[in-house]
N, CA, C and O atoms as a GROMACS GRO file, in nm:
protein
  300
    1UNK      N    1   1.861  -0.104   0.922
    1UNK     CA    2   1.751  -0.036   0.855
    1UNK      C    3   1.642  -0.003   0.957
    1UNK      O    4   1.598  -0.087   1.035
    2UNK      N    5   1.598   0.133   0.952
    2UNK     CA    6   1.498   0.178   1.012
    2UNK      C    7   1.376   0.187   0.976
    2UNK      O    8   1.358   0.254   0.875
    3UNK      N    9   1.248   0.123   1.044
    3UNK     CA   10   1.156   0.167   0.974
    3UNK      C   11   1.072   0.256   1.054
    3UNK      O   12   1.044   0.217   1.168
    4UNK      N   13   1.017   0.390   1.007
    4UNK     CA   14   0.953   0.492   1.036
    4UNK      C   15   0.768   0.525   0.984
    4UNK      O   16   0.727   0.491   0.873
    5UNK      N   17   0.699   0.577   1.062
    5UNK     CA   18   0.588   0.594   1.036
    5UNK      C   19   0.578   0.721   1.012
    5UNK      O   20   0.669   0.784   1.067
    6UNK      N   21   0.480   0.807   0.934
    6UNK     CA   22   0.491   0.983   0.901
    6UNK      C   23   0.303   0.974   0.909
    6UNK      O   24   0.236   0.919   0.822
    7UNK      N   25   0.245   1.041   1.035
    7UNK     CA   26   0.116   1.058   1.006
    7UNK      C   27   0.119   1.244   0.922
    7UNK      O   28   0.154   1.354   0.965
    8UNK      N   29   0.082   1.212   0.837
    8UNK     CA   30   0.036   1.304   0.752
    8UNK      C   31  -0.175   1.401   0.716
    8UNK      O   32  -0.243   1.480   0.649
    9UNK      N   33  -0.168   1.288   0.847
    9UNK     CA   34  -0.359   1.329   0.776
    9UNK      C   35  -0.411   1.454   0.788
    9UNK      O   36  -0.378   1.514   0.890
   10UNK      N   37  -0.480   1.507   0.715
   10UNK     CA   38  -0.533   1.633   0.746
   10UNK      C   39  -0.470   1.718   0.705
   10UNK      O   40  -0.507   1.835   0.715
   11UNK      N   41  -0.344   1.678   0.641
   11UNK     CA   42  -0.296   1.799   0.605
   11UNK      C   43  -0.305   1.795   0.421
   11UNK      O   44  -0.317   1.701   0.343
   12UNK      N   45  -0.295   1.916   0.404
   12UNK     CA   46  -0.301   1.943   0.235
   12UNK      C   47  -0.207   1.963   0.161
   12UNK      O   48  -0.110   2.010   0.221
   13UNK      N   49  -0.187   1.942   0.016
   13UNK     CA   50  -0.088   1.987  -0.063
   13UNK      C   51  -0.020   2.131  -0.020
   13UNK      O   52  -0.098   2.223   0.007
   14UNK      N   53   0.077   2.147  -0.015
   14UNK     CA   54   0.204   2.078  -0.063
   14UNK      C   55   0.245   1.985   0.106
   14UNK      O   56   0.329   1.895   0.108
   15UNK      N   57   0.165   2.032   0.237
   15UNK     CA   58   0.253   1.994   0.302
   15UNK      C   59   0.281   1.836   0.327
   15UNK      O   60   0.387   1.803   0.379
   16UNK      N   61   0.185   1.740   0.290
   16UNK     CA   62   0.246   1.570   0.332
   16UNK      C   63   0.377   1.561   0.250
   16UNK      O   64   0.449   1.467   0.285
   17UNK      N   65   0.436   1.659   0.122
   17UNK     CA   66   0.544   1.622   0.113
   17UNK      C   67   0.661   1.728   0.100
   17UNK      O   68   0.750   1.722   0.015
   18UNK      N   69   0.649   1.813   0.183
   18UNK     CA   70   0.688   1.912   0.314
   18UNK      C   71   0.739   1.795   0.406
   18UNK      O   72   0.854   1.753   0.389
   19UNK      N   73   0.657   1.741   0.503
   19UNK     CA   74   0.716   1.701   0.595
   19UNK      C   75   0.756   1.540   0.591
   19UNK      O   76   0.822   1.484   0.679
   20UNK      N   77   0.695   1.465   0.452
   20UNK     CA   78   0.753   1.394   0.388
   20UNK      C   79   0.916   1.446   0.411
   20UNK      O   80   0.997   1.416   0.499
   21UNK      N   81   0.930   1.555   0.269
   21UNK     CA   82   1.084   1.590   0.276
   21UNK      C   83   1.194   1.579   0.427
   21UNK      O   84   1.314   1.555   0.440
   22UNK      N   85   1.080   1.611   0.530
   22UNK     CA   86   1.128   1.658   0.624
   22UNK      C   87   1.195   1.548   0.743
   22UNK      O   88   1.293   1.565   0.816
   23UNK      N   89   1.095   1.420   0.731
   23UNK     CA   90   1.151   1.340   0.829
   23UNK      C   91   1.263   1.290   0.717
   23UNK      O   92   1.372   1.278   0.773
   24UNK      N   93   1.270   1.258   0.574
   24UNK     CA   94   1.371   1.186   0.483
   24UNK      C   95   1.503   1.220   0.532
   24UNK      O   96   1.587   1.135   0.560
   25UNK      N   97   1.523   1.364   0.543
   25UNK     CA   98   1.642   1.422   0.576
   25UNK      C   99   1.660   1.358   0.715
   25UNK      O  100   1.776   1.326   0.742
   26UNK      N  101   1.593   1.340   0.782
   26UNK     CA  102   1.652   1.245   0.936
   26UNK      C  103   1.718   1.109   0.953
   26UNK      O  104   1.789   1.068   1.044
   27UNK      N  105   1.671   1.041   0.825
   27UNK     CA  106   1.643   0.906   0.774
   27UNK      C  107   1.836   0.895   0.715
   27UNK      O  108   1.907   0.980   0.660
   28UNK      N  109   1.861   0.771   0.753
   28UNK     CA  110   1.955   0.714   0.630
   28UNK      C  111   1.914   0.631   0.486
   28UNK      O  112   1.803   0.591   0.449
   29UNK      N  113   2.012   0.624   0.439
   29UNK     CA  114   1.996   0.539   0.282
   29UNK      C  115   1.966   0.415   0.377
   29UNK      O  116   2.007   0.366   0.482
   30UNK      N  117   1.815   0.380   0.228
   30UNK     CA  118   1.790   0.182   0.325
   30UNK      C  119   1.660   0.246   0.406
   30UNK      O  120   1.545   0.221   0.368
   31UNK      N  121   1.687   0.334   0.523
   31UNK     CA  122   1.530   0.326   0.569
   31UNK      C  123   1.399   0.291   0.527
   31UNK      O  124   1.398   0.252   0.410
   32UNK      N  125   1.318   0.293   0.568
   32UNK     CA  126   1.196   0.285   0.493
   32UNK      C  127   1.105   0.394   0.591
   32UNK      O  128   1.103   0.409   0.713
   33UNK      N  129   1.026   0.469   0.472
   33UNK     CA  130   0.938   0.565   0.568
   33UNK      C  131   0.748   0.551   0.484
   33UNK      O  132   0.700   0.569   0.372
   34UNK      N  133   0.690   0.505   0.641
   34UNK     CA  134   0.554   0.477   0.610
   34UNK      C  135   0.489   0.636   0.593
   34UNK      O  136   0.506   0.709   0.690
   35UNK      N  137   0.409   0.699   0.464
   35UNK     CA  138   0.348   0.833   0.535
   35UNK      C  139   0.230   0.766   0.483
   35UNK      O  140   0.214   0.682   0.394
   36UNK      N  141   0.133   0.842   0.581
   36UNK     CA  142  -0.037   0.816   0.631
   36UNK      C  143  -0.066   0.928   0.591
   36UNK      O  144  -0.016   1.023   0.650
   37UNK      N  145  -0.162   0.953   0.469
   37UNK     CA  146  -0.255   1.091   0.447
   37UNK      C  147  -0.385   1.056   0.433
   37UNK      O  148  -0.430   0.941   0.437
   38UNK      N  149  -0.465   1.190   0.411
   38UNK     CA  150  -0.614   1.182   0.404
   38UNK      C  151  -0.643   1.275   0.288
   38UNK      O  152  -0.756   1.304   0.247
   39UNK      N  153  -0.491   1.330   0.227
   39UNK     CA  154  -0.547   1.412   0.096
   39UNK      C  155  -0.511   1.314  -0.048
   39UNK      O  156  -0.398   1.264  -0.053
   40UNK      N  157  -0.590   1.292  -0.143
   40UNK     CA  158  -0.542   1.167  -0.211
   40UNK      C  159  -0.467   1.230  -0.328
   40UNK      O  160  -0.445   1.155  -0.423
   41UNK      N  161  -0.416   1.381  -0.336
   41UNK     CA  162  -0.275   1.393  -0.397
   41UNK      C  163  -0.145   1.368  -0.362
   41UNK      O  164  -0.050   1.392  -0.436
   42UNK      N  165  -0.138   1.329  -0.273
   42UNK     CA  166   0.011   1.290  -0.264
   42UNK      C  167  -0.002   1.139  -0.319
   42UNK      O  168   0.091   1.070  -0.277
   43UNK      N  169  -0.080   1.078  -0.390
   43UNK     CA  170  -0.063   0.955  -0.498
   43UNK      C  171   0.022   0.994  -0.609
   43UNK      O  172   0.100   0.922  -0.672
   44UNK      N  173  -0.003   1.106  -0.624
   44UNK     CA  174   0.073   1.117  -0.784
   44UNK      C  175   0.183   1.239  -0.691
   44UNK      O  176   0.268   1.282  -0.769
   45UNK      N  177   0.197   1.297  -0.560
   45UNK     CA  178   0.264   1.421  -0.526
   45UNK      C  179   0.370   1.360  -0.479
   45UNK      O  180   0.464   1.436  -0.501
   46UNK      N  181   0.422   1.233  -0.409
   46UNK     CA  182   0.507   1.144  -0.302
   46UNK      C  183   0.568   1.114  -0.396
   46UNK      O  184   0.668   1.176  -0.433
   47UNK      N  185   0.498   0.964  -0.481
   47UNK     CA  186   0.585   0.917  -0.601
   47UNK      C  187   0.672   1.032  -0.650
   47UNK      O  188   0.780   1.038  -0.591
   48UNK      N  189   0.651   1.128  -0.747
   48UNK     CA  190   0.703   1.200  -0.809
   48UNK      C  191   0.873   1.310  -0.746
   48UNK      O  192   0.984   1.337  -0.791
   49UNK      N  193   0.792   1.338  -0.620
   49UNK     CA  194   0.922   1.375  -0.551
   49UNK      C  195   1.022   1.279  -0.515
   49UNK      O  196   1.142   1.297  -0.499
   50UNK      N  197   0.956   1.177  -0.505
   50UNK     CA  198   1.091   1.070  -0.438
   50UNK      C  199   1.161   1.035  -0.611
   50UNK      O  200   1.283   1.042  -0.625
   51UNK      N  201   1.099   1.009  -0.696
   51UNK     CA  202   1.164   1.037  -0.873
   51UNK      C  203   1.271   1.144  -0.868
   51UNK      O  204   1.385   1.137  -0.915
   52UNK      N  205   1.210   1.253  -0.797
   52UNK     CA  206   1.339   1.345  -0.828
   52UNK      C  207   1.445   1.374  -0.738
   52UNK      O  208   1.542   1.446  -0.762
   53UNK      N  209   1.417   1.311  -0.631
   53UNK     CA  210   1.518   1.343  -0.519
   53UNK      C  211   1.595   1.156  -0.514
   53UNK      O  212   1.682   1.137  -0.429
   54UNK      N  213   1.560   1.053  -0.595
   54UNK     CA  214   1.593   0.951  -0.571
   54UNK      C  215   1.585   0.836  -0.480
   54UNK      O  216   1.686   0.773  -0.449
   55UNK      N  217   1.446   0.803  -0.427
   55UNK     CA  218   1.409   0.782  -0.349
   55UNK      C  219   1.319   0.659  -0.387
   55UNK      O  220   1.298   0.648  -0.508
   56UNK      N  221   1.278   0.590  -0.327
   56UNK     CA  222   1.212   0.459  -0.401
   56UNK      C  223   1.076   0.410  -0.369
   56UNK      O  224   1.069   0.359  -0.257
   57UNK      N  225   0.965   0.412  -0.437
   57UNK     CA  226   0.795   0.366  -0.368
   57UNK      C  227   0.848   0.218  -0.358
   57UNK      O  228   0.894   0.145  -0.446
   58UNK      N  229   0.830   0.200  -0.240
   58UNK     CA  230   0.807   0.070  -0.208
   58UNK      C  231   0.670   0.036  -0.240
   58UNK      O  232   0.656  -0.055  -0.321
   59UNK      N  233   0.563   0.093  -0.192
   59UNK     CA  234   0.401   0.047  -0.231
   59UNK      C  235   0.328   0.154  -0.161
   59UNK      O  236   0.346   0.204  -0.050
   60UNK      N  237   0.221   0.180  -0.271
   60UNK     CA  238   0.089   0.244  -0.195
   60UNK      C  239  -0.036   0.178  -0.177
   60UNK      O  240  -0.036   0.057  -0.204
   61UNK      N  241  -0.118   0.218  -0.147
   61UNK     CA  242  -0.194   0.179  -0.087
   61UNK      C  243  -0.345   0.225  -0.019
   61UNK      O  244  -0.335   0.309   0.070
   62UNK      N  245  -0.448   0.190  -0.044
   62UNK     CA  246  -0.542   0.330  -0.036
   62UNK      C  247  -0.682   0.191   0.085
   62UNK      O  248  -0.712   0.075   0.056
   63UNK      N  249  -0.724   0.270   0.202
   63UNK     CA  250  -0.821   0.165   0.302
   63UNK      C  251  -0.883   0.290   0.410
   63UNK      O  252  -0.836   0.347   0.508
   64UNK      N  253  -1.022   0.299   0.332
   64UNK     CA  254  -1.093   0.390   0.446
   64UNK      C  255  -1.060   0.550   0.419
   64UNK      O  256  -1.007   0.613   0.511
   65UNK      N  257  -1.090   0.612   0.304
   65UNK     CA  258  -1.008   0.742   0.291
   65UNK      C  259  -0.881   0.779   0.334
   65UNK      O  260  -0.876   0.893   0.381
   66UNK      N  261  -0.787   0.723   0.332
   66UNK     CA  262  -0.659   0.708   0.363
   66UNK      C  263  -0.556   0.637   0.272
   66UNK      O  264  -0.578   0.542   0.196
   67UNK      N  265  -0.430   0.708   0.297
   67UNK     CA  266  -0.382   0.720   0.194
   67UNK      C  267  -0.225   0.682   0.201
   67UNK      O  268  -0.145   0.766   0.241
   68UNK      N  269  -0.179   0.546   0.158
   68UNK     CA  270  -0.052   0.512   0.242
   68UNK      C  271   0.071   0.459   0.164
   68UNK      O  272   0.080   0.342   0.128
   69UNK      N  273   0.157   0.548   0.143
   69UNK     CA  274   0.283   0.538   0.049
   69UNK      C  275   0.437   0.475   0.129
   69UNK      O  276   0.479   0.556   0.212
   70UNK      N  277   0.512   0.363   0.119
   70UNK     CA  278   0.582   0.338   0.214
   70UNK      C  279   0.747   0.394   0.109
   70UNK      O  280   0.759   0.322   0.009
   71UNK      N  281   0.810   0.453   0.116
   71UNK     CA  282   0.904   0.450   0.033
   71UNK      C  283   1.066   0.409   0.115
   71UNK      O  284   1.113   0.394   0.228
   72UNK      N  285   1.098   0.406   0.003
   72UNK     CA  286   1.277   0.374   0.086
   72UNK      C  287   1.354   0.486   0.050
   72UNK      O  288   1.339   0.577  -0.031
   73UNK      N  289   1.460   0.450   0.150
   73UNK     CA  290   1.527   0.656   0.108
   73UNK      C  291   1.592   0.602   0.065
   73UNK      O  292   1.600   0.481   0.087
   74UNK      N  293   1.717   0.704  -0.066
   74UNK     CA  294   1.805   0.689  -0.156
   74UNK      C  295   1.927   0.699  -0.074
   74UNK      O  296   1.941   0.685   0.048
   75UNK      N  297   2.043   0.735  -0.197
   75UNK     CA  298   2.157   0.728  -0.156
   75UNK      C  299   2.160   0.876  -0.102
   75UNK      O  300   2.261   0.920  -0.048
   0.00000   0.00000   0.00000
């Protein structure tokens, strides 16, 4: 199992889960991928895609305007 970090800050809807999507596809099933934002929609924007692509919140997490979702990739 790999674990990965995704700085995401500064960037805006849609892209933290743009490139969310983007490192997942690099990732195997089991990884875990940390993403770091500064826009506080990807709280309800991360969860929801990993719902539909099958993907799992491990935990979020919010310290200092920042914004930190760790999920595990699916099958």
């Amino acid at each position: 199992m790999k674990k990965e970090t995704l700085n995401a800050r500064r960037l805006l809807c849609p892209l933290p889960v743009i490139r969310t999507q983007d490192k997942v596809k690099q990732l195997q099933a089991g990884d875990q991928l940390e993403v770091i934002c500064t826009d506080p929609g990807v709280m309800q924007d991360i969860p929801a895609w990993c719902r539909i692509n099958g993907h799992k919140v491990l935990s979020t997490s919010t310290c200092d305007h920042e914004y930190f979702i760790t999920l595990e990739v699916g099958a």
